[in-house]
N, C-alpha and C positions, 0 to 999 in steps of 0.2 A: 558439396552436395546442394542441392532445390532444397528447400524446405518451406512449406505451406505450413503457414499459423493459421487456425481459424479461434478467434475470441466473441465473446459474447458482443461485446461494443469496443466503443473506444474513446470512451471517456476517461474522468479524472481518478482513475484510480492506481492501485499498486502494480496490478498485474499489468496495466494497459503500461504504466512507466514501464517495468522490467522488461517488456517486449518492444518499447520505443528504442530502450539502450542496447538491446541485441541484436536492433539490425542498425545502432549508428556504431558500435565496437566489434561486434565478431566478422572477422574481415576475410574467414576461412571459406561461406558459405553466402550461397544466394537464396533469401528470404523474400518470401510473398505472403499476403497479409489479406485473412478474409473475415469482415466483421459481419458480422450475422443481422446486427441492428444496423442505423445510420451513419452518417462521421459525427465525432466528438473531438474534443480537446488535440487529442494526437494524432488524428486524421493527419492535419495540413504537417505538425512537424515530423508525421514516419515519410509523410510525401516527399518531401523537403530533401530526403536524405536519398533521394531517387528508388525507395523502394517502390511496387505496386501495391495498389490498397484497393479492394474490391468490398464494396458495402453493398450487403445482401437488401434492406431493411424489410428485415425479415421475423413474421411472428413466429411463436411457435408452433403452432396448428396450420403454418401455412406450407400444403404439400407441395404446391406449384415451386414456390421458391425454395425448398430444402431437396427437390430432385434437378433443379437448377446449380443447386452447389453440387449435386453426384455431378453434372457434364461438369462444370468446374473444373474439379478437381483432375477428372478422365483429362480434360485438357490439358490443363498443366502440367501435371506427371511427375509429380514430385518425388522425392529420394526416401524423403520424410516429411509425415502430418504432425505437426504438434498442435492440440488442442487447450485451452486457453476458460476456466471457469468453467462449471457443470452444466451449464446447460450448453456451451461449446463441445466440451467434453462426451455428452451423449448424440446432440444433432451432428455435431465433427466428426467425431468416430466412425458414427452407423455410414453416414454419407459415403468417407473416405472408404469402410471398407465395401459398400456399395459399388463405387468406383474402383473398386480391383486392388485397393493400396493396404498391404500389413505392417508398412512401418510406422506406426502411430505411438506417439506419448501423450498421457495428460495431464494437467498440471492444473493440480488444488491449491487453493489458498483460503477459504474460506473457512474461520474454527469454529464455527457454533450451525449446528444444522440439528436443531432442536422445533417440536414444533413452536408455532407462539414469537419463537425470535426470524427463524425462516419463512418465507412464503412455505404453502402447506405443499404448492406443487413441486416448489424445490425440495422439498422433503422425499416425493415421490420418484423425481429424479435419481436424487443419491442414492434411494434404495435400489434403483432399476441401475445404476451404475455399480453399485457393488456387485451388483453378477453379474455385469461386463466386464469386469477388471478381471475374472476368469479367463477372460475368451479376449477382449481386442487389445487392449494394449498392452505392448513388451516391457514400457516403463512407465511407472506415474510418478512424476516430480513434484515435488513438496517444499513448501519455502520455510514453512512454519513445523519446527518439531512438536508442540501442541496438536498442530493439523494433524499429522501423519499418524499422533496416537489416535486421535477424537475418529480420521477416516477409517484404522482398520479397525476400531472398535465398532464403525457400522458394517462391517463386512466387506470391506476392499480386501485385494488379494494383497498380504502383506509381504511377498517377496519378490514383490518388484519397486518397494520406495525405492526411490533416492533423494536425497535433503540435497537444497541448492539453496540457499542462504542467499538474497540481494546484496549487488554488489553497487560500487560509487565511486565516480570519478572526484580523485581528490585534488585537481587542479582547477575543480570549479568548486566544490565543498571545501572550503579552507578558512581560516579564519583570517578576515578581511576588516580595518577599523574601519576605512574610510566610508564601506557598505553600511557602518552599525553608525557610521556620525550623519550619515545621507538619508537612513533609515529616523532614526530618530529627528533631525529638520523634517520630514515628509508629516510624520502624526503628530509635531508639532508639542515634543517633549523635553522634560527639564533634563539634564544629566544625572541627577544623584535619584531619580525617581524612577525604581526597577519596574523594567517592562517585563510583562508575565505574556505569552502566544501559545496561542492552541493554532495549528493548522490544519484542518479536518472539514470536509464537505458534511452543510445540517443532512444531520441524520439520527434516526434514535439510538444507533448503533455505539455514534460518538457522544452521544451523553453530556448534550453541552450545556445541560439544566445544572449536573453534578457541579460543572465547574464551576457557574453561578453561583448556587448555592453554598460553596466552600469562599469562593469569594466573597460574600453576600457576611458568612463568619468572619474573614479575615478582617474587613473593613469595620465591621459591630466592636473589632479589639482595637479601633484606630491605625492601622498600619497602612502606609501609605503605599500605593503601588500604581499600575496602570495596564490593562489588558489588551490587547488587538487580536480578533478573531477573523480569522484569513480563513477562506475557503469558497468554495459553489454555495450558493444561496445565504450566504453568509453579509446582508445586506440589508436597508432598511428598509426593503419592500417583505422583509420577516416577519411578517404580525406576530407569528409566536413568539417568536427571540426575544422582537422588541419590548412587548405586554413583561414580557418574563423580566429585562434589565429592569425598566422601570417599576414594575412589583418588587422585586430588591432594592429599588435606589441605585441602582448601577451605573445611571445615564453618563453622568461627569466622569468614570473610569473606565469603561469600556469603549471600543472606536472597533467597527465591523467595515472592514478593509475588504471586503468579496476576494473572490479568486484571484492567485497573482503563478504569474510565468518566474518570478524572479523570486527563487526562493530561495536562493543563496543570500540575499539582500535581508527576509524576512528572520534567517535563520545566527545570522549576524548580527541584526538589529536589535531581537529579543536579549535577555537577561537571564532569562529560564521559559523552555517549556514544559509545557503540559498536556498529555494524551489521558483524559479523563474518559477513556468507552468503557463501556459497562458490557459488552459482547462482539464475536463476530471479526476480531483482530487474526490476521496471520503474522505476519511479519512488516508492522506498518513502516514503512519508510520513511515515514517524518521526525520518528525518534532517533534512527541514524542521521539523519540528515540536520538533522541540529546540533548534535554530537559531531559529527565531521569538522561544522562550523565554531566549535568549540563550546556550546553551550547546552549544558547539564540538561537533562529532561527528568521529570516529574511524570512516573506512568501510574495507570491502572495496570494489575497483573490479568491483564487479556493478550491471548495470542503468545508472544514472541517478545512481549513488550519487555518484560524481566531478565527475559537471558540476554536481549540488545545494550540495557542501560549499566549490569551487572551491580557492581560498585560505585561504578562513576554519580549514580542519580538517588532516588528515590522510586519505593513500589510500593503504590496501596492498592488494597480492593478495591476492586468497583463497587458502585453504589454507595458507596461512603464519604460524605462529604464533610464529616469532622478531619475525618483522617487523612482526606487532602488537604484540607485547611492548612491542617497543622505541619504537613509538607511542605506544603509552601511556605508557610510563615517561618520553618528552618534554612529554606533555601533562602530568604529575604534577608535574614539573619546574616546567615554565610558570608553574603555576597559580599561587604564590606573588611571581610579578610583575608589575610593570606591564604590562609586553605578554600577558598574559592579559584584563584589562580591554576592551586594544584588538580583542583577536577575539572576542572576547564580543560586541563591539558590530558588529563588521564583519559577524560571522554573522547577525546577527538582520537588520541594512540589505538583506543579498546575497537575503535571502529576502520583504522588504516590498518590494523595487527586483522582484524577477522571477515573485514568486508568490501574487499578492493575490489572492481569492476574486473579485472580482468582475473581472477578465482572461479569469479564467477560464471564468464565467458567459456573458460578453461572448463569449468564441470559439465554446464551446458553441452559442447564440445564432444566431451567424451560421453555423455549420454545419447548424442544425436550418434555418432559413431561405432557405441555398442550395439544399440536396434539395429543400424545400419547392416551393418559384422555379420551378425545374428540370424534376422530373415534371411539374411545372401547365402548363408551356409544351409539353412534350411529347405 
């Protein structure tokens, strides 16, 4: 089958990942790729892989360009639209069915569409898609079981989820010493002194004050540690970040590493991480993805993040920064035991046992396949 993605961008995020790995692994189907905004992050590597990448940059208000994506689509002629974040999901849709096409899915990932934490027009959105979930699309795909309750509690039509869980190549996510000995020479650290990572683009979503401020406790009890904060704008051109280490005292144990492509390197290198958001989580990736690599993570219970880590880690609330503290300071504890070893190993199992790329592939698959099935018989 064709299949036209239309996503909002294609930047650093989860969904833009999951739709990078579906057209470098599902090998069944011919994918084309329309971002509504400019290129980002994943532009050059979905290019890479010989897919087409077509960037609208495109506002919202702007009609010239969203009757532009109707020829589009009319052009191409695809088998199946998948639509890609809600504001894809509403401009996708309407387009696609403009252009004559009924096979469309959309795919949520977003948990918190609250006013205050959402822009107020994306609020306006998810209203105006909930009674399109009537009418255009046969399936809506959900990564996050949080999401799928939080979406049809605003009125999505609730019998057409289906849960698709992110999946992971575990011949690049594995646990690697050499990565965690080349990792540690780079930020220029001792061995017996646990390295604590957050990897998350600033934003107030990820709550990187929280972590701060639990660190800011940990260090007040003397415990020694060492943090590296990887992500987009995660760098000393941060006035805010920065103001905020040094109003803690933080300078001498924090090190802000910006954005990295190699985060198999990062996710091996750390000791423990930690996903301190305080809203707005689907199913974040980074907490598998450190897990994979064999290293426990330390979450907030937003999103996805609790039923990922299970047993293997640690779950606090968000916005509480004793109670990460005190997380952390049992995960520093640990670390020089045996029973550190054993969740080291259990983490990496819990996520080969429930989140292998090709499950994932595989459900994807039969979702593009039922819509397919379905409109044909219709």
């Amino acid at each position: 089958m064709k299949i036209v993605h239309i996503i909002t961008g294609l930047g650093d995020g989860g969904a833009e990942n999951v739709l990078f790995k579906i057209c470098k692994y599902d090998i069944k189907n011919k994918h084309c790729i329309i971002s509504l905004k400019g290129p980002g992050k994943y532009f050059s590597l979905i290019k890479k892989l010989g897919v087409t990448v077509y960037c609208l940059n495109m506002r919202f208000y702007s009609l010239n360009k969203f009757f532009y994506l109707v020829k589009l689509l009319k052009r191409l002629k695809p088998n199946i639209v998948q639509t890609w974040l809600v504001h894809a999901d509403f401009l996708g849709s309407i387009a696609a069915r403009l252009a004559g096409i009924n096979k469309i899915l959309w795919n949520v990932r977003y948990s918190n569409i609250k006013l205050g934490k959402a822009k107020f027009t994306t609020i306006i959105v998810i209203r105006l898609l909930s009674i399109l979930s009537y009418i255009i699309p046969k399936c809506i795909v959900t990564v996050s079981k949080k999401a799928k309750k939080i979406y049809q509690l605003a009125g999505y039509n609730k019998k057409i989820f289906k849960f698709i869980p992110n999946g992971y190549d575990f011949s690049i996510l594995k646990v690697n010493n050499q990565k965690k000995i080349n990792f540690k020479k780079k930020i220029k650290i001792k061995k017996n002194i646990p390295i604590i990572g957050k990897v998350a683009r600033y934003d107030p979503q990820k709550d990187h004050f929280n972590l701060l401020n639990a660190l800011f406790l940990i260090k007040s009890k003397n415990i020694n540690f060492f943090c590296v904060l990887i992500g987009s704008n995660i760098n000393n051109n941060n006035f805010e970040l920065i103001s905020e280490i040094k109003r803690l005292d933080l300078s001498k144990c924090i090190k802000l590493l910006g954005q990295t492509e190699n985060i198999q390197q990062v996710m091996n290198g750390i000791d423990i991480h930690v996903l301190s958001s305080s809203y707005g989580e689907g199913f974040p990736n980074v907490v598998a993805e450190s897990m994979a690599c064999g290293t426990p993570s330390i979450v907030t219970d937003v999103g996805d993040s609790s039923l990922i880590v299970g047993s293997t880690g640690w779950v606090v609330p968000p916005n509480d920064s004793i109670k990460l503290a005190n997380a952390i300071k049992k995960a520093i504890n640990e670390r020089t035991t045996v029973k550190w070893n054993k969740r080291c190993n259990k983490a990496r199992l819990r996520i080969k046992r429930n989140y292998s790329i090709s499950k994932m592939i595989n459900l994807y698959n039969k979702a593009w396949s039922s819509v397919y099935t379905k409109t044909n018989k219709i």
